[in-house]
N, C-alpha and C positions, 0 to 999 in steps of 0.2 A: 633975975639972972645974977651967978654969982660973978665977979671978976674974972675968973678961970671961963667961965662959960661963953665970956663976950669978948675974952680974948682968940679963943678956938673960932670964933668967926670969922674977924680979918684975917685977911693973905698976909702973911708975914713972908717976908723976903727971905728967899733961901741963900743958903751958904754959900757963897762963890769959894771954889776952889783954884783957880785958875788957870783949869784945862779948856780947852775948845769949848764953845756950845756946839757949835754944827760941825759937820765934816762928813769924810765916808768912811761910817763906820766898819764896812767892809775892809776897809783898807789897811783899818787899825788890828782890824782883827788877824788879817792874812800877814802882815807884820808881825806880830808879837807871836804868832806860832811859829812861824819862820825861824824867828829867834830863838825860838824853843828847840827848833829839829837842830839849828846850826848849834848850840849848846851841849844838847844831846850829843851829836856827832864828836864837836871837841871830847866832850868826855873821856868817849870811847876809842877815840885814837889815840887820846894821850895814855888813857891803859885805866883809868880811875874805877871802870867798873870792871 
């Protein structure tokens, strides 16, 4: 085995980002389009499109 080969074996710890692990992700989702219609809206009442 080479070096490369026996390192692709172990779990090597992934990147913490430092958002949630768990949560609902339902939730996150219905948020963030929310935020998108409520943005959209600004927009277009302010006149921008």
């Amino acid at each position: 085995m080479t070096s490369n080969a026996a390192t692709a074996d172990r779990t090597l710890p992934t990147t913490r980002t430092g958002g949630p692990d768990d949560g609902p992700d339902v939730l996150e989702h219905v948020l963030g389009w929310t935020l998108v219609v409520v943005l959209a809206m600004l927009i277009t009442q302010v006149g921008l499109i």
